[in-house]
N, C-alpha and C positions, 0 to 999 in steps of 0.2 A: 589744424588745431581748432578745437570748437570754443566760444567763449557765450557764454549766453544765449545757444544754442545758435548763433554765427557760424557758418560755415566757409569763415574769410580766416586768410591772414592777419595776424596782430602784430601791429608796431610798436617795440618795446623802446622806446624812451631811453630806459637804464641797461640795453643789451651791449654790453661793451664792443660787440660782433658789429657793425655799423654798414657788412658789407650786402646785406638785405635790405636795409631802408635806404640805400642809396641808387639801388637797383630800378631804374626807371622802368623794367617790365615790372616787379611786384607793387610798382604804386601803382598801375594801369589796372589792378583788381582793386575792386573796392573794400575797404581795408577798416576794422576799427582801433580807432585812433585811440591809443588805452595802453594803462601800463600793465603788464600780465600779471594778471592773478588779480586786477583790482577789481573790487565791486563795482558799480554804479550805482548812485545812491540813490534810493527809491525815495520817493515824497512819502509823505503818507495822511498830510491835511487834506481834507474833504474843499474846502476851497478852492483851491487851483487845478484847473480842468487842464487836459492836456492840449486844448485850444490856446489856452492862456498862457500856456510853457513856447508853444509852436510860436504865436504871437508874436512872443517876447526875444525869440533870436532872430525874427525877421527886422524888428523895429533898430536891434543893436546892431545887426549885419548894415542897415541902410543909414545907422548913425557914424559907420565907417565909412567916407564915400570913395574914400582912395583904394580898401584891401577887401573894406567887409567882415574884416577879422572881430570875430568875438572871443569874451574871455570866458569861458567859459564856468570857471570859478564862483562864476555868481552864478552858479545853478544849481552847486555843490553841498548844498546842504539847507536844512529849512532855516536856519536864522536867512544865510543869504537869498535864497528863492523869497523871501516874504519882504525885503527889504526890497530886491531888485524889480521885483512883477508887481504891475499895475493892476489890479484886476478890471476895475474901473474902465482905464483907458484902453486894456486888452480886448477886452468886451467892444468897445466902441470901435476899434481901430480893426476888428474880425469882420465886425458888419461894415462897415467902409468899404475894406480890402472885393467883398463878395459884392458889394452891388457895383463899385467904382472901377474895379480894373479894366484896364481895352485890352488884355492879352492875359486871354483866359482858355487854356485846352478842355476838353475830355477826353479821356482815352482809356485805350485797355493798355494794364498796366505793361504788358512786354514790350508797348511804343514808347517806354520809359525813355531808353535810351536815346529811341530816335528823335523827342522829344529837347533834347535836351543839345542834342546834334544842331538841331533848329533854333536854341536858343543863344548858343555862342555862335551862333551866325549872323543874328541878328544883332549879337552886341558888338562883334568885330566889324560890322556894316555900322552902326552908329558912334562905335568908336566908347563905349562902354567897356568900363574892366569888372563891375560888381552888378549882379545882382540878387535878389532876394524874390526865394521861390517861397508860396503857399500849397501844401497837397496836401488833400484831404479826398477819404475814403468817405461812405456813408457814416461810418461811425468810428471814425480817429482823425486825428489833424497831427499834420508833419510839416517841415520846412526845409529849404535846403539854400545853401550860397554857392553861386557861380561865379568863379574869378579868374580874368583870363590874366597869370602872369609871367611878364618880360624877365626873358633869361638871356646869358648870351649864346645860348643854347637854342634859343627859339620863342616861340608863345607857348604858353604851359596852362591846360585848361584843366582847371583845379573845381571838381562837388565835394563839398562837405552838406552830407544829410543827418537833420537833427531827426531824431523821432524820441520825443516826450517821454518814454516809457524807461529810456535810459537818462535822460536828465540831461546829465552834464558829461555826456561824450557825443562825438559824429560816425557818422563811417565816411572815411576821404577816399576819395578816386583822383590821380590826377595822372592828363598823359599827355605828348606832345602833339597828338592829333584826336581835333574831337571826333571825327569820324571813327576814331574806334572806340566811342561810348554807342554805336550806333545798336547792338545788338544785346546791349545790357535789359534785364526787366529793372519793374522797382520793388521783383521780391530779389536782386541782390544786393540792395541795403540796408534792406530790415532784418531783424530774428525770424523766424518760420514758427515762430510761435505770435507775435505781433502781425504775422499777415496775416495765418489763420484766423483769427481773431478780427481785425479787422477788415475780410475781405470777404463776408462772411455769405452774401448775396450774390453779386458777381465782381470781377478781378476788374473796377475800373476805380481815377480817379480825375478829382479838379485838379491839374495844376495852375495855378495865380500867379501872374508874374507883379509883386508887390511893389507900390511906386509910394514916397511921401505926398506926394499931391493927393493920393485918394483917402487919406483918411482928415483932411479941412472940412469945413463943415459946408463951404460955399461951392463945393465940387460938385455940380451936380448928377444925377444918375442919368443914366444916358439911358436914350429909346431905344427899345429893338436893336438891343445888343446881340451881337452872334460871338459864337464859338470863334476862336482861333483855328484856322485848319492848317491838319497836320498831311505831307505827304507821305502817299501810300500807306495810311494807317489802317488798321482793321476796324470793319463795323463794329459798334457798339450795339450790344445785347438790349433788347427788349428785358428793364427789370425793374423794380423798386429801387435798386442804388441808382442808377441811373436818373431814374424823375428826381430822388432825393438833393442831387448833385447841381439838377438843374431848376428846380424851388430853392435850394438855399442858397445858389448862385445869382439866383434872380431873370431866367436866361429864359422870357419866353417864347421864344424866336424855336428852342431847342422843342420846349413843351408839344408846341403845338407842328413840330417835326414828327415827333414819337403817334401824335393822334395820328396821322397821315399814315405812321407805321403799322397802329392796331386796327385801325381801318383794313385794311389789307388780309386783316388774321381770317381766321374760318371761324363761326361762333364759338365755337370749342376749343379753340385758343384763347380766346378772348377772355372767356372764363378764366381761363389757366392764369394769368396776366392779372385780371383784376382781381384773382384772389389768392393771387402772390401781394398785392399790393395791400391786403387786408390781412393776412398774417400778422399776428402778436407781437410785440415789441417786448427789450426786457425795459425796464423800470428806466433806466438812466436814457434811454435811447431813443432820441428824440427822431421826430420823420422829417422828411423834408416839408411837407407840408405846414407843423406845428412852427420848424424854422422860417417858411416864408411868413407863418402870421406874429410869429415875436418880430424879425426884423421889418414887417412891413414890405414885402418883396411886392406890389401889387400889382406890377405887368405878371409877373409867372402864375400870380395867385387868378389874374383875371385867365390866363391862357390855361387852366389847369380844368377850367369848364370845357375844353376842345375835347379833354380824356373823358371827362365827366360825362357828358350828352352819350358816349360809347357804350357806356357802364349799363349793363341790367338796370333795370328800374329799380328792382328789389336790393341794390348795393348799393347805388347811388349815397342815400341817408350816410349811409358806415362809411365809406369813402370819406365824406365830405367833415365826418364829425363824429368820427371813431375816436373810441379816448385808446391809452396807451394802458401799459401795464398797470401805471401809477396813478389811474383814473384822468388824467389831465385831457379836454376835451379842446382842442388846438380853436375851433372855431367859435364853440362857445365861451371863452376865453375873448376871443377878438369880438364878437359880438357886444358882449359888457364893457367895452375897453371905455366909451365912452369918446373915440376918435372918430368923426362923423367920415373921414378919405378908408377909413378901414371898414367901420359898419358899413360902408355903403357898398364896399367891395365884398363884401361876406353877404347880403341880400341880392350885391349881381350875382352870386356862384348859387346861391336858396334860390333861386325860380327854377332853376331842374328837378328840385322835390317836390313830391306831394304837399298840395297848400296843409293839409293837416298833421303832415312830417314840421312845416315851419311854425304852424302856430303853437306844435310840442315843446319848442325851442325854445322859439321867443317868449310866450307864454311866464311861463315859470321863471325865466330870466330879469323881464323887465319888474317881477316881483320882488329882485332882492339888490335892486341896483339905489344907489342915491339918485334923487332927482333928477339931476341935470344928466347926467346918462342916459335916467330913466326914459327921459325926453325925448334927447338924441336916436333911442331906438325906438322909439313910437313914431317920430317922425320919419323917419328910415321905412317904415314897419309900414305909415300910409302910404307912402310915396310906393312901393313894393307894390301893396296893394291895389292902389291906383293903376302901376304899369300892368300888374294882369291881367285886373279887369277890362282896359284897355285891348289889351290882347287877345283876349278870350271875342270882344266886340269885332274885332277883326279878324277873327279865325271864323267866324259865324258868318261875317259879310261874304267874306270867300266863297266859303261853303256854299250858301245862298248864290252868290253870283256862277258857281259852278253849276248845280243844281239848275239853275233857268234854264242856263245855256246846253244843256242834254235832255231837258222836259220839254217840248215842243208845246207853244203858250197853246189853250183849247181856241176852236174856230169862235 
């Protein structure tokens, strides 16, 4: 039976037949949990991103600390979704979850399941029955609950994956052994129109493993965070999702992995790569880039000059400060912000362009700033200056000093 273009079984609720859902093989497929024939009720306010839908079942999964069970009811239609969801705190508590987590995968999506094999391992090692997953592609955000429960039957390892698109249903998976989610992907618990769609670059995603502690204000963002590694996973593609994943994650450790990778390319790869990286955006769809300068990511934003320096000269500029469909220029944007920890990282990634690429910038910018901004970036702006010419005084003395040393002095 197909429901939403789902190619799973449906658990009917009101199926007076009961001897299907009782069937511990048919819940071992991943199942939407839905009464037949019902719709799922589509949002339709411009406000609520499906971030903020994602957000919002992780926050009420981790306000269950015993089952994780959400009601789903408050997702069910706009009076509820607008009473329930924060937008505010969603927003805050998105960018927490991405700089603050310590168990954070990437992977390509068919390590879904193994994934996941990994993580009720980890909770039956710490003695954990809930937790609350964040996934996100380059362009959608998903969530899921892991709940390992006591039967007398056994341990019974239960995914319920929300994806925003349906609101207020899951697709459940639950079996008596997690080793056989080991071979699952994570296209079978979405639509195949929701993957299409959001997988649209290449087939990888962040999974977050979401904790209360990281979204306090006094949590700090840890250095040189790494990747969670997964066993016998498969390599991760050379792409735009991919950087995307790892600037909005804030993962410079990863960034400056991938330089190591394009390094290795033949020049004509290399091309290939950074002008994939410069393809068009549509209108809502922000880069990873634009995300590390709204949240402030500035280990990935400083490691993102390791790709930068790779880059043709002639791309460099566009890379660094390409606007999107909607004109919005990520870096010009941070430059005006008026945060002297931000402009100053947006002048460290500006010494790989052309000085007359930065005075185009800056220029025109500091003209339409209030004062004290104004300031901030002048002063930014010498100091900049200062270090080149510096630079430049040292790249001469070398020179010089090279130059002696091969010209044999006259008798």
């Amino acid at each position: 039976m197909h429901i939403d273009h789902y190619s799973l079984p449906v658990y009917d609720k009101n199926n007076g037949d009961n001897t299907l859902k009782e069937t511990e093989l048919f819940k071992e497929v991943p199942y939407l949990s839905a009464r037949l024939g019902e719709q799922a009720y589509e949002y339709s306010g411009g406000d609520i991103s499906n971030y903020h839908l994602s957000i919002q079942y992780i926050m009420d999964v981790l306000a269950d600390q015993a089952k994780g069970k959400v009601d789903l009811s408050h997702f069910s239609s706009e009076e509820t979704l607008s009473s329930h969801v924060s937008l505010e705190k969603n927003e805050h508590n998105y960018h927490c979850f991405n700089q603050h987590a310590s168990t954070v995968y990437h992977i390509n999506n068919n390590d879904f399941g193994r994934t996941l094999v990994d993580l009720f391992e980890q909770m039956n090692n710490s003695g954990e029955k809930v937790r609350a997953l964040k996934i996100d592609s380059s362009q959608h955000s998903m969530a899921a609950r892991l709940y390992i429960k006591d039967t007398e039957q056994g341990q019974r390892f239960v995914v319920n994956f929300y994806d925003p698109n349906i609101t207020d249903k899951t697709v459940r998976c639950e079996v008596d052994d997690a080793l056989k989610l080991n071979d699952y992907s994570l296209r079978n618990f979405i639509s195949n129109q929701t993957y299409l769609s959001s997988y649209v670059d290449a087939e990888i995603s962040s999974i977050i493993v979401c904790d209360q502690a990281d979204i306090h204000d006094q949590h700090k963002v840890k250095e040189n965070r790494a990747l969670t590694p997964l066993s016998q996973s498969s390599p991760l593609p050379l792409s735009a999702a991919r950087l995307d994943l790892l600037l909005t994650d804030n993962f410079a450790v990863g960034i400056q992995t991938m330089a190591e990778e394009v390094k290795n390319l033949s020049e004509s790869e290399r091309k290939v790569f950074f002008n994939q990286l410069l393809q068009p955006r549509a209108e809502n769809d922000l880069s990873g880039l634009q995300c590390a300068f709204n949240y402030q990511c500035f280990d990935a934003l400083e490691a993102y000059s390791a790709l930068l320096v790779l880059a043709p000269p002639e791309q460099r500029t566009d890379l660094l400060t390409g606007k999107s469909e909607n004109g919005w220029s990520s870096l010009a944007q941070a430059i005006s912000s008026g945060n002297s920890d931000m402009v100053s990282v947006c002048f460290y990634l500006l010494q790989w362009l052309p000085l007359d690429e930065v005075d185009k910038l800056v220029f025109p910018l500091a003209e339409s700033l209030p004062l004290d901004d104004m300031c901030t970036l002048w002063e930014q702006y010498a100091d900049f200056m200062q270090q080149q010419s510096n630079s430049l005084v040292k790249d001469a003395e070398i020179y010089a000093q090279q130059s002696a040393a091969v010209t044999p002095a006259s008798a």
